[in-house]
C-alpha positions as CSV (number, residue, x, y, z in Angstrom):
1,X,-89.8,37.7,52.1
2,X,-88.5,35.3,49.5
3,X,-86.1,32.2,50.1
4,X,-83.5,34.1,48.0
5,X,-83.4,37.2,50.7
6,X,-82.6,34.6,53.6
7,X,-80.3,33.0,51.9
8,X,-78.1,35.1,50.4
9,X,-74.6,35.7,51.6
10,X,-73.9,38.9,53.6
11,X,-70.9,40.8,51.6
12,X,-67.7,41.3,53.7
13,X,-65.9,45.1,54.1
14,X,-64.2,46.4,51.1
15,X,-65.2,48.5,48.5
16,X,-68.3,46.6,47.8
17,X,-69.4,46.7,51.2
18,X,-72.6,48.3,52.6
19,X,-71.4,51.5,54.6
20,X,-71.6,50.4,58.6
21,X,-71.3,46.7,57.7
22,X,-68.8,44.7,60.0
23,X,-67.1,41.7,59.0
24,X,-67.2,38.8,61.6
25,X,-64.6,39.2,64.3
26,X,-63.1,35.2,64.1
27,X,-64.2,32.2,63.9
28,X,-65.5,32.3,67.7
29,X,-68.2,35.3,66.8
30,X,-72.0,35.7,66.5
31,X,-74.1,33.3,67.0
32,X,-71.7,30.3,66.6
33,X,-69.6,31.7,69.6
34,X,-73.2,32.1,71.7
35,X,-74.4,28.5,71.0
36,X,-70.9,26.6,71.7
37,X,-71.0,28.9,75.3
38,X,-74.6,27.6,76.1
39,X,-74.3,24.2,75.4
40,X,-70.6,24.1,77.5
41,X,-72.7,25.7,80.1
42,X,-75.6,23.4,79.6
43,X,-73.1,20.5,80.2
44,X,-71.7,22.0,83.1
45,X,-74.6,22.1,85.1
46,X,-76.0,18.6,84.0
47,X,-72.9,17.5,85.0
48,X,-73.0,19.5,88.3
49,X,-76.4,18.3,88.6
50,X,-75.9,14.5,88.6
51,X,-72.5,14.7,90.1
52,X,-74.0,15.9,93.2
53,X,-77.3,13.4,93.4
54,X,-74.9,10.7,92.1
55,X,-73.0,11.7,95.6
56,X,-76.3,11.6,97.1
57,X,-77.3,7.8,96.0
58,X,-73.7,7.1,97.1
59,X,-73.8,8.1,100.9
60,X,-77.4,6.6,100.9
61,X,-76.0,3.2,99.2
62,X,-72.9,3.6,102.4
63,X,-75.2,3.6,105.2
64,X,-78.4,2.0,104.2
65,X,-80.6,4.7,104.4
66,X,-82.1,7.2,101.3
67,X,-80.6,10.1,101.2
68,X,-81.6,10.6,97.8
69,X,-85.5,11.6,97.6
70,X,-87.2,13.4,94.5
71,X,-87.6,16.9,96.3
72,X,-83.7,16.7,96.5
73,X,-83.6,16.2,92.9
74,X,-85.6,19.3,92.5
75,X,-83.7,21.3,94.8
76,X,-80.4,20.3,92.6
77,X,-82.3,21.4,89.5
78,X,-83.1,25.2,90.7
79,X,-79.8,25.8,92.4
80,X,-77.8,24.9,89.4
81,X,-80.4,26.4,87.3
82,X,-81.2,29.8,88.5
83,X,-78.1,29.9,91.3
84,X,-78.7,34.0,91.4
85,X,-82.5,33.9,92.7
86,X,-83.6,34.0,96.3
87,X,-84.9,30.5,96.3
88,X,-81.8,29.2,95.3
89,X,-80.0,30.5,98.4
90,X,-77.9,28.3,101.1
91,X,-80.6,29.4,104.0
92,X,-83.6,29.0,101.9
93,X,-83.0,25.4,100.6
94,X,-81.6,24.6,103.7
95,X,-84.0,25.9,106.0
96,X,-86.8,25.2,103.6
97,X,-86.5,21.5,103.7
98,X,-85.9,21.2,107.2
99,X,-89.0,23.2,108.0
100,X,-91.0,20.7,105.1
101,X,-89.8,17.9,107.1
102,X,-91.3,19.8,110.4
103,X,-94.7,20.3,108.8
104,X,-95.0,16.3,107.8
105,X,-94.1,15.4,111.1
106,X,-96.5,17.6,112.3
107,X,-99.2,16.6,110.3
108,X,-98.3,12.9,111.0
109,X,-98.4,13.8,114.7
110,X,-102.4,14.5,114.4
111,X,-103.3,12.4,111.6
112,X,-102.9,9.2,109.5
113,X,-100.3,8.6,107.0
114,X,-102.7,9.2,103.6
115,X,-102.9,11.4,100.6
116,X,-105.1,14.3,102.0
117,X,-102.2,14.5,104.9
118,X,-99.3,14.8,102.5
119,X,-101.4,17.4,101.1
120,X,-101.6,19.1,103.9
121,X,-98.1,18.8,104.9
122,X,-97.5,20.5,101.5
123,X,-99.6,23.3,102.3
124,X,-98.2,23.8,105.6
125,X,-94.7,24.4,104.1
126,X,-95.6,26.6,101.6
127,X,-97.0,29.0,104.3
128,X,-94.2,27.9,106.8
129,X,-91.6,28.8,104.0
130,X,-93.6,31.8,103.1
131,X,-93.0,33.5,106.7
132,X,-89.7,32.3,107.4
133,X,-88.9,34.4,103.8
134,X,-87.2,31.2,102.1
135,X,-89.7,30.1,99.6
136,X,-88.4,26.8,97.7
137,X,-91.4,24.9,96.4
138,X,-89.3,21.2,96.5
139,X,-89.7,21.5,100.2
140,X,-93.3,21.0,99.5
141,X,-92.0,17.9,98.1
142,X,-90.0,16.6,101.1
143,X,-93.0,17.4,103.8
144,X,-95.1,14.8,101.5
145,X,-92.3,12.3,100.9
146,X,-92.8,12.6,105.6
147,X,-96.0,11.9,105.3
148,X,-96.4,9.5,102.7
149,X,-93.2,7.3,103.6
150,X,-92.7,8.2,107.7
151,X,-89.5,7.7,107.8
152,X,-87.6,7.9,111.3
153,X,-87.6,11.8,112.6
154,X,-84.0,11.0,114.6
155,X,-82.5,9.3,111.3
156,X,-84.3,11.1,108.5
157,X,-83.6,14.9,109.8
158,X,-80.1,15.0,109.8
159,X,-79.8,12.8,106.6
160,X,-82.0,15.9,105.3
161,X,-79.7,18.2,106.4
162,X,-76.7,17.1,105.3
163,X,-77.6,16.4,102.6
164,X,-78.7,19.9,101.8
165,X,-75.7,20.8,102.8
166,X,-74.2,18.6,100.1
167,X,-76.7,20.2,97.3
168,X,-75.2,23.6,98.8
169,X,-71.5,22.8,98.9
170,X,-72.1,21.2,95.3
171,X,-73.4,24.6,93.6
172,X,-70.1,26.6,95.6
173,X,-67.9,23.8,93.7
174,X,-70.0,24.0,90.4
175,X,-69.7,28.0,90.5
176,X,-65.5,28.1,90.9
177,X,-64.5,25.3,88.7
178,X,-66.4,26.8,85.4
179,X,-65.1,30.4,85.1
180,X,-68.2,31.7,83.1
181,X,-70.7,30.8,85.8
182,X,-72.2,33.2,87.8
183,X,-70.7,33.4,91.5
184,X,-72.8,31.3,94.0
185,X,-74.3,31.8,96.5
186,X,-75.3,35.6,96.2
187,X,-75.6,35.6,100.5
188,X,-74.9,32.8,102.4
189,X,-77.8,33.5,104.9
């Protein structure tokens, strides 16, 4: 292949046309069309994205306490990401961090606050998440950030879950308001 094949200009219909050759449909066709829809969709779930952990560090700045922790982060990135797969799924990131936050308190409960525990914890979750069918690896996350940080069970727990719910209620809004996203969530439970 020479630099004179690639770059040569492909003939529009008429009479000089290859037979079976198409003209472009518009100016919104091919390729063009496809890369401007990616990167609106690309903006619309960065936006979605930090919209909801920017909502996150707010109610955390409000009442003093972080809401905000890097599993969240995480969690934000694979719902708006992949909003059709299982793990993606109100339950499963719900559920899935709340049972994380039950394995570090668990493992907190029998041992000391330390690497090999958040390790632990991590592991526990995994199979935890595993049983309970809602597999979301940031979970993993949160059971470490128990371990490693203790924070209060009565304080940190429903922080947790709300603001899961928030991550959740954030992908419903981020699905209706651009009309070329995919519907989420596929099931509710």
């Amino acid at each position: 292949m020479d630099l004179d094949s690639v770059l040569t200009r492909r003939p529009s219909a008429g009479p000089e046309a290859p037979c079976g050759t198409t003209p472009p449909k518009g100016p919104g066709s091919g390729r063009l069309h496809r890369a401007r829809a990616g990167a609106v969709a690309v903006l619309h779930r960065t936006g979605a994205v930090t919209a909801v952990l920017l909502a996150l560090a707010a109610v955390g700045t409000m009442i003093g306490e972080p809401v905000l922790i890097p599993s969240l982060a995480a969690s934000a990135a694979v719902l708006h990401h992949t909003p059709a797969l299982p793990t993606a799924q109100p339950r499963t990131v719900v559920v899935a961090h709340l049972l994380g936050a039950g394995a570090g308190y668990a493992v907190l409960a029998a041992a000391p606050s330390a690497p090999w525990s958040a390790a632990l914890a991590g592991g526990l979750t995994f199979a935890a998440t595993t049983l309970a069918r809602t597999p979301h690896s940031p979970a993993c996350a949160t059971a470490v950030v128990v371990v490693l940080q203790t924070p209060a069970p009565l304080r940190f727990v429903p922080l947790l879950f709300g603001a899961t719910v928030v991550l959740v209620l954030g992908g419903v809004a981020a699905s209706r308001t651009h009309p070329a996203a995919g519907r989420y969530p596929v099931r509710w439970w």
